[in-house]
C-alpha positions in Angstrom: -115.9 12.6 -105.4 -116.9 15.7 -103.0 -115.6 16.4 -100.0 -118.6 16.1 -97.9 -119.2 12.3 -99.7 -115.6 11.6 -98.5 -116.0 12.8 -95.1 -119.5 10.5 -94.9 -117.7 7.5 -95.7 -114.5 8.1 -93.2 -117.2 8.7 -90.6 -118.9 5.2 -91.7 -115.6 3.4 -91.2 -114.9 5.3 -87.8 -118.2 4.1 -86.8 -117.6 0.2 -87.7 -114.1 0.3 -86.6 -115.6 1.8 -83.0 -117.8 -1.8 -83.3 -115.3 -4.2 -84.3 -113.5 -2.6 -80.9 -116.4 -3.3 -78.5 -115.7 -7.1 -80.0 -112.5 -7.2 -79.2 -112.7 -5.6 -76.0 -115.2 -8.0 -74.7 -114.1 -11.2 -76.1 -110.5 -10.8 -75.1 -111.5 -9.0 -71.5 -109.5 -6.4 -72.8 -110.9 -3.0 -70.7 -109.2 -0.1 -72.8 -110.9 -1.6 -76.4 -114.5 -2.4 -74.2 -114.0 1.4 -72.7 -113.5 3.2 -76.2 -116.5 1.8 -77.8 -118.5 4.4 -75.2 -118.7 7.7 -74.6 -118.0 8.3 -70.7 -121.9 8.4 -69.2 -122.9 6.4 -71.8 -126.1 3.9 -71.3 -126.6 0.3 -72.0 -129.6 -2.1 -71.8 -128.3 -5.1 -72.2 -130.0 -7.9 -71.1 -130.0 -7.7 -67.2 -128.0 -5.2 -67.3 -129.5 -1.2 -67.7 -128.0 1.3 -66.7 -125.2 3.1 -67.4 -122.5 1.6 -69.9 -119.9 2.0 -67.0 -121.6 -0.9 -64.8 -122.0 -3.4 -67.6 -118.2 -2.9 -68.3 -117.3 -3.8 -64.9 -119.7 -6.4 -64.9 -118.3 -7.5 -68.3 -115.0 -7.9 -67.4 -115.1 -9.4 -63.8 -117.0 -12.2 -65.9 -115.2 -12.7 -69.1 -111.8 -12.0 -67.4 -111.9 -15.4 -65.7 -111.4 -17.2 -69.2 -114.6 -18.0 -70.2 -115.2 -18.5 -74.0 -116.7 -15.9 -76.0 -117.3 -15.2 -79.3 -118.9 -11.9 -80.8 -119.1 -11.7 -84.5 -120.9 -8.3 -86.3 -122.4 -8.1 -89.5 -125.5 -5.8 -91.6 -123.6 -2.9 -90.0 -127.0 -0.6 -91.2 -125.9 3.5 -90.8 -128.5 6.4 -90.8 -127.3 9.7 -89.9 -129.7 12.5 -88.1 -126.7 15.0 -88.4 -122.8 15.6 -89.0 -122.5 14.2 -85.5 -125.5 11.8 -84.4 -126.1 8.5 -85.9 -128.8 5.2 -86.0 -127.0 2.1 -86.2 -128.3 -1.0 -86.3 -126.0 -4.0 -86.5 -126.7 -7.6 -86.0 -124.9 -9.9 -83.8 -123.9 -14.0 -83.2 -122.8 -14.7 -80.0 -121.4 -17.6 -78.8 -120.7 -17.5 -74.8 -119.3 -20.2 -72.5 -118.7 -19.9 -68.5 -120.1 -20.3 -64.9 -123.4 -19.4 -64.1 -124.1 -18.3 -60.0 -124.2 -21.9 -58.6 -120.5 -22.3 -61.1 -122.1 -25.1 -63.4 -120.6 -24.1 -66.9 -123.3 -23.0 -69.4 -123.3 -22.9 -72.6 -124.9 -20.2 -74.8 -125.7 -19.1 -78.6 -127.2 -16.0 -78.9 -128.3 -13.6 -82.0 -129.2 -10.3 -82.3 -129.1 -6.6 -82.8 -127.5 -3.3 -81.2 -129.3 -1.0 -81.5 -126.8 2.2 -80.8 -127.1 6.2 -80.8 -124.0 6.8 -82.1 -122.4 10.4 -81.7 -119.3 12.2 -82.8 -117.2 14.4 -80.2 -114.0 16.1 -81.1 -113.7 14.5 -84.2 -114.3 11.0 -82.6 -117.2 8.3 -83.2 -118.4 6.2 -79.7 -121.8 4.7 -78.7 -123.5 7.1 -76.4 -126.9 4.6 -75.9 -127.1 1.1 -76.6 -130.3 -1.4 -76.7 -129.6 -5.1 -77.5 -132.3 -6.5 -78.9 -132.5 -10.5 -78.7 -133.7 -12.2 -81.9 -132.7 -16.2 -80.7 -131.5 -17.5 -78.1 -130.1 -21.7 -78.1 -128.6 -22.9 -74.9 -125.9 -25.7 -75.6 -124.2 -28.9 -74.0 -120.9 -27.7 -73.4 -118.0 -30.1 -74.1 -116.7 -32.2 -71.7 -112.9 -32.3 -72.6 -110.9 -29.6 -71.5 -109.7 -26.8 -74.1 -105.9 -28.5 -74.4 -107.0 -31.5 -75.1 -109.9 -31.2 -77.8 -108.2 -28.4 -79.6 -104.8 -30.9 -80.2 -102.6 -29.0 -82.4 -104.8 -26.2 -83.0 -102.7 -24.0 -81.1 -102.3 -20.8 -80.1 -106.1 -21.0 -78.4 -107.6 -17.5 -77.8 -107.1 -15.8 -74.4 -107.8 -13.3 -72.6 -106.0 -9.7 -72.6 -102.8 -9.5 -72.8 -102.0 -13.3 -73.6 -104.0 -13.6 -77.0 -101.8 -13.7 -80.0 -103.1 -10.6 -81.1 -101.3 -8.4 -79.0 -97.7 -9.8 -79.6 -98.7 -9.0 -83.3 -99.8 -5.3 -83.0 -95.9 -5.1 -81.0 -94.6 -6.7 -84.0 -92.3 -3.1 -86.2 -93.5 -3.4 -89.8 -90.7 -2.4 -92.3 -91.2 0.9 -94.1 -91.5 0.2 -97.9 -87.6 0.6 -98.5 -86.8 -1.5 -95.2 -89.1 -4.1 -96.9 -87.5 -3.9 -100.1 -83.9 -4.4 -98.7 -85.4 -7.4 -96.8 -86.2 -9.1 -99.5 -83.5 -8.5 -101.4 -81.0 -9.5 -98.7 -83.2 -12.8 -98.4 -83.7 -13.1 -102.2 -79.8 -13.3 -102.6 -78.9 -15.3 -100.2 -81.4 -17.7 -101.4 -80.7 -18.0 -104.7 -76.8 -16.7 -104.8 -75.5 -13.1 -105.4 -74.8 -13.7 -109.3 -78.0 -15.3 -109.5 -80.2 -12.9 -107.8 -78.3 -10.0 -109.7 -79.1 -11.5 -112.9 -82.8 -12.0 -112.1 -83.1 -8.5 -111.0 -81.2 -7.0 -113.6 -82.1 -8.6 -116.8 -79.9 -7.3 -119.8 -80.5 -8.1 -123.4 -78.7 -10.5 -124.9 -75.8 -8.7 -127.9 -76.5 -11.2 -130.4 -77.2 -10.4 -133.5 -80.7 -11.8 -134.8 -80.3 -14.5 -137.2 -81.3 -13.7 -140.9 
């Protein structure tokens, strides 16, 4: 493969990993994922919302930041590029959001869609420097009336908000370096199953008998 296909295809997966973030950032509140999905200047027309990218963030997370339920999923990531460092991309969206409206009645909301972003490249980097979300279904819902504790049960850890979601006591977890893996398990491996034992799964020999004639 050339290098200019390989460099296409690295910029493709920049460009989806840049999406995936702006998911993350507004579903968890989490401002430093929401903030590098856009270039600084940046412009969004989002619903209510247009003007620059930098008002529907704060908007965004004043809102979502209160623990409202949201649910942003991304798929038919479609890529057209004008140039090394511009790009089209059209990706469709499901959205489910839950949370007060300006009276504080909790509404309930699926949406479906499509961004519609100008993507460019600065420095070596991918971000969204215009966005248009284009609405393609819109279903409000009856909200539930239990609380979260008690109709999840023991379907636990619930999603939350930035920093409390799972998620981020994961990415602090230290993954072990191939070798530090490999003495893991082999520390684990024989103390599960005895030090003889694990030696002589580990280091099969052939047996010195002589086949029978």
């Amino acid at each position: 493969m050339d290098q200019a296909k390989i460099a296409e295809l690295l910029d493709r997966e920049a460009i989806r990993d840049c999406l995936y973030r702006y998911c993350r950032g507004i579903d968890r509140a989490d401002e430093a994922a929401l903030r590098s999905a856009y270039w600084p200047g940046a412009h969004d027309k989002h619903g209510a919302n247009c003007g620059s990218a930098e008002g529907f963030i704060r908007f965004a997370l004043r809102v979502f930041k209160s623990g409202p339920r949201n649910i942003h999923q991304i798929t038919n990531i479609l890529i057209e590029f004008s140039g090394a460092a511009e790009a089209a991309v059209e990706s469709y969206f499901t959205a489910l959001q839950r949370g007060p409206d300006k009276d504080g009645e909790v509404r309930q909301m699926l949406l479906c869609g499509r961004y519609c972003d100008l993507f460019q490249k600065r420095k070596g980097e991918w971000r969204i420097a215009k966005r248009t979300v284009v609405y393609d279904w819109l279903e409000e819902q009856i909200p539930p009336a239990v609380v979260e504790a008690e109709r999840f049960g023991p379907r636990q850890p619930i999603g939350a908000p930035h920093p409390h979601d799972p998620v981020y006591t994961l990415k602090k977890r230290r993954i072990p370096s191939c070798p530090d893996a490999f003495r893991v398990f082999e520390w684990e491996a024989a103390s599960a199953v005895g030090t003889t034992e694990y030696n002589n799964f580990a280091m099969p020999q052939r047996s010195r008998r002589k086949p029978a004639r």
